[in-house]
TILO-694894 format. One line per 10 residues: number of its first residue (from 1); for each residue y negated, z, x of N, C-alpha, C, O. Coordinates in steps of 0.2 Angstrom, whole numbers. Each point is the difference from the previous one (the first is absolute). Layout:
N
NUM> Y:Z:X:Y:Z:X:Y:Z:X:Y:Z:X ~ ...
This chain:
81
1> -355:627:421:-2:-6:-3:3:-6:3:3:-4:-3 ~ -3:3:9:4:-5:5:3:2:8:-2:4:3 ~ 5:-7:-3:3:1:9:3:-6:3:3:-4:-3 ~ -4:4:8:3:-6:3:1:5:8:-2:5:3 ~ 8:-11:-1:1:4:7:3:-8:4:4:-4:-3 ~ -6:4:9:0:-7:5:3:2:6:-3:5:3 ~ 8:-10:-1:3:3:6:0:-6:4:6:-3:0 ~ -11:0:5:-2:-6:5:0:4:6:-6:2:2 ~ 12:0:1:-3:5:8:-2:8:-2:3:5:2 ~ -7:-5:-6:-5:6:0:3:1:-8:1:-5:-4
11> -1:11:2:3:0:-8:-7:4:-4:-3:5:3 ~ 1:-8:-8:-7:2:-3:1:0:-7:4:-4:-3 ~ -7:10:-1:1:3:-6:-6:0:-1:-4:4:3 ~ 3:-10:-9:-7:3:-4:2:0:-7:5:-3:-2 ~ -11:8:0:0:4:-6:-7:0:-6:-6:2:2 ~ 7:-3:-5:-4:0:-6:-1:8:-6:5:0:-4 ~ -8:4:3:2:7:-2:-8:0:-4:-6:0:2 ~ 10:0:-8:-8:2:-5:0:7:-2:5:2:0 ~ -9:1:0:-2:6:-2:-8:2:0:-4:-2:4 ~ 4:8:-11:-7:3:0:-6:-8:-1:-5:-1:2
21> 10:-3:-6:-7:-7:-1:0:-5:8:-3:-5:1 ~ 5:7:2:-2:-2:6:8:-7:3:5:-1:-3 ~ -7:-1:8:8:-4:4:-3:0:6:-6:0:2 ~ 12:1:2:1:4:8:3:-5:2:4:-2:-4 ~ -4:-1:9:4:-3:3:4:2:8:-4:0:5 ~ 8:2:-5:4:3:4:5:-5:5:5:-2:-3 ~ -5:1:11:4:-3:3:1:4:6:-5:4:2 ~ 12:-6:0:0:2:5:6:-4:6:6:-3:-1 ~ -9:4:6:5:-6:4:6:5:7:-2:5:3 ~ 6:-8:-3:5:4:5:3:-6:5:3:-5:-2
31> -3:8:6:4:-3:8:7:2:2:1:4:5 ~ 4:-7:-7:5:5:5:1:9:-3:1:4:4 ~ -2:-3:-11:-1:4:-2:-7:4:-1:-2:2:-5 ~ -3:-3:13:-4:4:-2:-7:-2:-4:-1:-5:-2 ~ -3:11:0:-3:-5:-3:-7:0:2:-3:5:3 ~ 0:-12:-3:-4:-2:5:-8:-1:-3:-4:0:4 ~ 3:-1:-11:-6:-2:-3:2:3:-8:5:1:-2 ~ -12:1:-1:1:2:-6:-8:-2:-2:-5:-1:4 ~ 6:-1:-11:-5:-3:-2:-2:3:-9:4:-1:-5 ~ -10:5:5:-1:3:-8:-7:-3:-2:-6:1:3
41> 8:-4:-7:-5:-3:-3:-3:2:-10:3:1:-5 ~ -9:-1:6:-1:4:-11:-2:-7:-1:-4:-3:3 ~ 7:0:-6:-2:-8:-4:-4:2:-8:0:4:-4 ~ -4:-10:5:-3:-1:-9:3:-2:-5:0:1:-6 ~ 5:-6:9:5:-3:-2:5:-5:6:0:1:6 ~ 4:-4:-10:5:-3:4:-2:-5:5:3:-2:5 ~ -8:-1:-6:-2:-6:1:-5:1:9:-1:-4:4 ~ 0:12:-5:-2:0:8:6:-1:3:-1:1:6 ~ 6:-1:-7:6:-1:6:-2:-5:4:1:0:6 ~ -6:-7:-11:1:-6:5:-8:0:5:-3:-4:3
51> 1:9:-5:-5:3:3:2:3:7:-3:-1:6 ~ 9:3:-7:2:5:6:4:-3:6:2:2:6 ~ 0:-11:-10:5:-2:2:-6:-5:5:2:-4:5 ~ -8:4:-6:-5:-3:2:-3:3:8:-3:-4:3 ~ 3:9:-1:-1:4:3:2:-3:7:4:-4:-1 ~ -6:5:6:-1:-1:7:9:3:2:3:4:-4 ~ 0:-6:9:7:1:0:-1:8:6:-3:0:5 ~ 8:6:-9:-3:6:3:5:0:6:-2:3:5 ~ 10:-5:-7:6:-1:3:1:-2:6:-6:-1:3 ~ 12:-2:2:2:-6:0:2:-4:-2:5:3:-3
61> -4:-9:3:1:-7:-4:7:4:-4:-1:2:-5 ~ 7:-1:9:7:0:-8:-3:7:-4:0:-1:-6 ~ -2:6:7:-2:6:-2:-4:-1:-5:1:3:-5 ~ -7:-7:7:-5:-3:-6:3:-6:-4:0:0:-6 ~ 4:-6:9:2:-3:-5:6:1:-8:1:-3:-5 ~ 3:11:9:4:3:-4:-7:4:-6:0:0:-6 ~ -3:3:10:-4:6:-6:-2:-9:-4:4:-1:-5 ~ -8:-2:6:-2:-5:-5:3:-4:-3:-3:-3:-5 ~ 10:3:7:5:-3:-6:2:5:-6:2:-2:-5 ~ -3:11:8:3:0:-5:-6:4:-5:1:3:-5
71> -7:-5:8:-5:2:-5:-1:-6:-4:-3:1:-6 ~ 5:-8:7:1:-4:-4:4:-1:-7:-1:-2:-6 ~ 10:6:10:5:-3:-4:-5:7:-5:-3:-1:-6 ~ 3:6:7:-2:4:-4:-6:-1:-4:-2:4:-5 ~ -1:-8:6:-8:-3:-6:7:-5:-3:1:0:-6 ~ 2:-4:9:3:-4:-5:4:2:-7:1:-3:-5 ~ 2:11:9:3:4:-6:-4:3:-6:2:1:-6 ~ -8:1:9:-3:4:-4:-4:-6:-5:-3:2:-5 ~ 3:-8:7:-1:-6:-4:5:-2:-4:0:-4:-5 ~ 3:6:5:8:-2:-3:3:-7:1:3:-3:-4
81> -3:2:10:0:-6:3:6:-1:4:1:-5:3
């Protein structure tokens, strides 16, 4: 459905994947190649991402401000924006 990938320090892949009726939200963040945080989410629709982006900060500061950039640019894509 969408993908974005953000590379601020820490390089971060999120994913949007429909299937079986449903949208998945899928990210995952890396260090220095390894990988450090993985994030699977069943959404109702698109629009929890900014639910998600809402959330208390699980990271540290560049690691969280990377995943929330690109949980952003990716709402803004699948808005067609």
């Amino acid at each position: 459905m969408a993908r974005v990938e953000v590379s601020q320090g820490v390089y971060v892949v999120c994913e949007l994947i429909e299937g079986n009726g449903r949208i998945f939200l899928e990210c995952s963040l890396r260090r220095q190649g390894r990988l450090g945080f993985k994030l699977h989410e069943k959404l109702k629709n698109v629009e929890e991402i900014e639910e998600i982006m809402r959330r208390p900060r699980w990271l540290g500061e560049e690691s969280d401000r990377a995943l929330r950039r690109a949980l952003s640019l990716l709402l803004e894509k699948v808005r067609g924006g």
